[in-house]
C-alpha positions in Angstrom: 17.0 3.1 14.5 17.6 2.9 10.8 14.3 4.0 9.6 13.3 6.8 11.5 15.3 9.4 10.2 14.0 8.6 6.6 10.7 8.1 7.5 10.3 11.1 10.3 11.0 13.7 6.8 8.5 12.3 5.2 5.6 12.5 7.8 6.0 16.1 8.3 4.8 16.4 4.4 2.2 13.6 4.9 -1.5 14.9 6.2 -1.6 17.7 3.1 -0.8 15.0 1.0 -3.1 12.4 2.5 -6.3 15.5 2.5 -4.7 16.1 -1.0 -4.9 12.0 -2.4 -7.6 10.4 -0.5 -10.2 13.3 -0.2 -9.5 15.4 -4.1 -8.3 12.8 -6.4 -8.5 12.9 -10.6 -6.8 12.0 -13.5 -7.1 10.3 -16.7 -7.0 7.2 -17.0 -5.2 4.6 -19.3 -5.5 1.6 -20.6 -4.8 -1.3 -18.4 -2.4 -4.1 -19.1 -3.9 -6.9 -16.9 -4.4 -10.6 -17.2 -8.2 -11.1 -17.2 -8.1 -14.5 -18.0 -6.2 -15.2 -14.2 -8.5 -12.8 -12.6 -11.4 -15.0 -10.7 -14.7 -14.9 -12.0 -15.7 -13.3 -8.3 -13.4 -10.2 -9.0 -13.8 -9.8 -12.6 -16.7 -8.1 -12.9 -15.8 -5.3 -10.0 -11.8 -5.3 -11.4 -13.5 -4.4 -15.1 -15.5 -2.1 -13.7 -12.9 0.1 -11.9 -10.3 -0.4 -14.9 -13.4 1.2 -17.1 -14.5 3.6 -15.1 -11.3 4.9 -13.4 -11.3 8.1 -11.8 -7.8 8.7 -11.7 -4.9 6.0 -12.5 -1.1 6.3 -11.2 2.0 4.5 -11.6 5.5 4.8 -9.9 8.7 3.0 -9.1 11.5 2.5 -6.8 15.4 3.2 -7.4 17.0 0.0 -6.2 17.8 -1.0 -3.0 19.7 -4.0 -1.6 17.3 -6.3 -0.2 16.9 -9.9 -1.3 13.6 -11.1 -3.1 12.7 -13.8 -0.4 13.2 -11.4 2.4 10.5 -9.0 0.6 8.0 -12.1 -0.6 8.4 -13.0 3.2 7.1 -9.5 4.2 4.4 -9.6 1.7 3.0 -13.2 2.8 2.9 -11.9 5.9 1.0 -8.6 6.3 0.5 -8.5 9.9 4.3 -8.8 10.8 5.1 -6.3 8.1 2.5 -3.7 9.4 3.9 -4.6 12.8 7.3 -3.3 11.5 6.0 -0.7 9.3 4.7 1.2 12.5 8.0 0.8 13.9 9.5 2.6 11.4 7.0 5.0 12.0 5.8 5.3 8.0 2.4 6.6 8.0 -0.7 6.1 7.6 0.1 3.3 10.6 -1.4 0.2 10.1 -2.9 -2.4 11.3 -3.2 -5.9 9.3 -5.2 -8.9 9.8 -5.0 -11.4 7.1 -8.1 -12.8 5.9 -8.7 -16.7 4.3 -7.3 -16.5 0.7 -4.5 -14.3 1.2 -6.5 -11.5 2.0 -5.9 -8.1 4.1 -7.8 -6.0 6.1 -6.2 -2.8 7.0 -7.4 -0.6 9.4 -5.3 2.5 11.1 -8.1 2.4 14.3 -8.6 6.3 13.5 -11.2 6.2 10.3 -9.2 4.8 7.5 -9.6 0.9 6.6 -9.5 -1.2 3.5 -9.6 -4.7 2.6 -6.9 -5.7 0.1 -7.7 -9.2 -2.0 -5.2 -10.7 -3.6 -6.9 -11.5 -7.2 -3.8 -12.5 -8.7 0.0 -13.8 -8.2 2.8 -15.0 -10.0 6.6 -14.7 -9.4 7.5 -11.1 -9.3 3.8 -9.7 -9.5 0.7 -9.4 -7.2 -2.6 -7.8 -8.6 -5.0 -6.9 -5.6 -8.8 -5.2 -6.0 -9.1 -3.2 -3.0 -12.6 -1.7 -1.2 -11.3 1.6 1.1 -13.2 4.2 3.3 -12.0 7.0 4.9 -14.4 8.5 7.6 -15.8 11.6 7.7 -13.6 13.9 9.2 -10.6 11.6 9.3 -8.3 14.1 6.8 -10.8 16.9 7.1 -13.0 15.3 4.3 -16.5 16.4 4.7 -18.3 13.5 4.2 -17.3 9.7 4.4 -15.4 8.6 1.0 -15.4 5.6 -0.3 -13.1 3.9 -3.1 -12.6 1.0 -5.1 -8.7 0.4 -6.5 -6.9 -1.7 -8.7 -3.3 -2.1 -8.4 -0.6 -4.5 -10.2 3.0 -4.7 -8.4 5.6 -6.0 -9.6 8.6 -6.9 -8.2 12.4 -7.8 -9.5 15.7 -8.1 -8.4 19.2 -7.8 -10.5 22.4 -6.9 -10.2 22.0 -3.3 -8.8 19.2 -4.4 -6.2 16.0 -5.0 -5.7 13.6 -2.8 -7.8 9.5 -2.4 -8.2 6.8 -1.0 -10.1 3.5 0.1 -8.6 0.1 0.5 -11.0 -3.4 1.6 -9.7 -6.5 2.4 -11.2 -9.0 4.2 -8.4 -12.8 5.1 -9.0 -14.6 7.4 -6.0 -17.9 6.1 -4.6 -19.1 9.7 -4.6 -19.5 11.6 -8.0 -18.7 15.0 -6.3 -15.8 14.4 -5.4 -15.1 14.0 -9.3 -16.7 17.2 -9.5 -15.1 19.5 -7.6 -11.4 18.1 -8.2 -11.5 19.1 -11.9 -9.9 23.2 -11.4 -6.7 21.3 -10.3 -6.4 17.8 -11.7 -2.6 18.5 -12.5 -2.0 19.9 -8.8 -3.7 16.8 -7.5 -2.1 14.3 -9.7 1.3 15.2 -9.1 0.7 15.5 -5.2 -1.3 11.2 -5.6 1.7 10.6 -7.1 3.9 11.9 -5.0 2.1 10.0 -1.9 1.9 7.0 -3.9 5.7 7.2 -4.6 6.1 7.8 -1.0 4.1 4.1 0.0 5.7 2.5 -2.5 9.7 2.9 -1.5 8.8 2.7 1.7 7.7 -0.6 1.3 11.1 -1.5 -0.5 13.0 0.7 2.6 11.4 -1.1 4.9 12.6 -4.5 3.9 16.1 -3.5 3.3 16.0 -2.3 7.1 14.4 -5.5 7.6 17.3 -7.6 5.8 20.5 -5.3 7.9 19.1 -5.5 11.1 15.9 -7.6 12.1 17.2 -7.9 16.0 16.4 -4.8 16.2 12.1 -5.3 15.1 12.1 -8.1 17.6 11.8 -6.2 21.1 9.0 -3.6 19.9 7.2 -6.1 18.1 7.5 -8.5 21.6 6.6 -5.3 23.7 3.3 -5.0 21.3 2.1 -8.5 22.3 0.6 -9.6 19.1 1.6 -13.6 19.7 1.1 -13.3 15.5 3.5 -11.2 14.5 6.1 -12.2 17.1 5.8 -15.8 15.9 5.8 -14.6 12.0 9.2 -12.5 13.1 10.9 -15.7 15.0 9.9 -18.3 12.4 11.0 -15.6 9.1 14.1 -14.3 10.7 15.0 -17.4 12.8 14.9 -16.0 16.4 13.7 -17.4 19.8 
């Protein structure tokens, strides 16, 4: 399996850093650089507010990888198939998708985590989505339920050395403690958000490029699954019966 060896090392480091970046987040924030004329009046208001009141704010990016740009805007249009392969490559958290009317995504990982993902603005090469997440109490240790509201801008590119992105967020905490108590080690935290958010980010471009060498090889674990979604996304995107 082409992705389990990369994605195997990086789960052995993942619950400290999910306890770490979901649980004890800060940072400062910075200015945003978003369209807010595109943004629809439904989402504006909750968008400004979380670009103005942001708890903490990241940004990352990929090193290129060889993947085509239709293969990935296939993956992205289609969130359940891609969370369908996403387990298989065993990244983590593992997700569930369901799309929702308006290009919409619910994520849950049936153990406490869940957000809903809507997609408040897209253009070639970029995707803005305002996101409402809870993690349960208890699911990373967390004491408490915590809730969060997120902005993030991804963009997207390809040239000649591959394919390449560029992952934005802005995140305000329902709970003000949390804010509270993180401030002794806002540079600890940051770097470790980062690091997770790093982590999401390329393997959202690995997982395509394993998508792109060897798709055969999604179809009988997606089939064994049974979700007659995903299997008909996989045999309609990558042309198999």
């Amino acid at each position: 399996m082409p992705c389990g060896p990369f994605a195997e090392r990086a789960i052995l480091r993942l619950p400290r850093l999910l306890l770490i970046s979901l649980s004890l987040l800060w940072s400062v924030p910075v200015r945003a650089q978003i369209p807010a004329e595109h943004i629809p009046p439904i989402y504006a208001g909750p968008v400004q507010l979380v670009l103005k009141k942001a708890d903490f704010t990241f940004e990352t990016k990929t090193q290129p990888v060889q993947v085509r740009l239709e293969t990935m805007e296939k993956l992205f249009d289609h969130p359940r198939l891609a969370a369908a392969m996403w387990r298989y490559c065993h990244f983590s958290p593992s997700f569930y998708a369901v799309e929702m009317p308006g290009k919409n995504i619910d994520l849950d990982d049936a153990k406490g985590l869940h957000g809903i993902l809507y997609l408040v603005h897209q253009q070639p090469g970029e995707r803005i989505y305002y996101i409402e997440g809870r993690v349960e109490r208890g699911r990373m240790n967390n004491p408490f339920a915590v809730g969060a509201k997120m902005v993030v801008i991804y963009r997207y590119w390809h040239d000649a050395e591959g394919f390449h992105s560029h992952l934005r967020t802005w995140t305000t905490l329902d709970s003000a403690i949390l804010s509270f108590i993180t401030r002794p080690f806002r540079r600890y935290i940051r770097s470790r958000q980062e690091e997770f958010i790093a982590y999401i980010n390329s393997n959202i471009a690995q997982g395509g490029q394993f998508a792109q060498l060897n798709p055969s090889e999604f179809y009988g674990p997606i089939k064994q699954e049974g979700d007659a979604i995903a299997i008909k996304e996989f045999e309609e995107i990558f042309e198999r019966k």
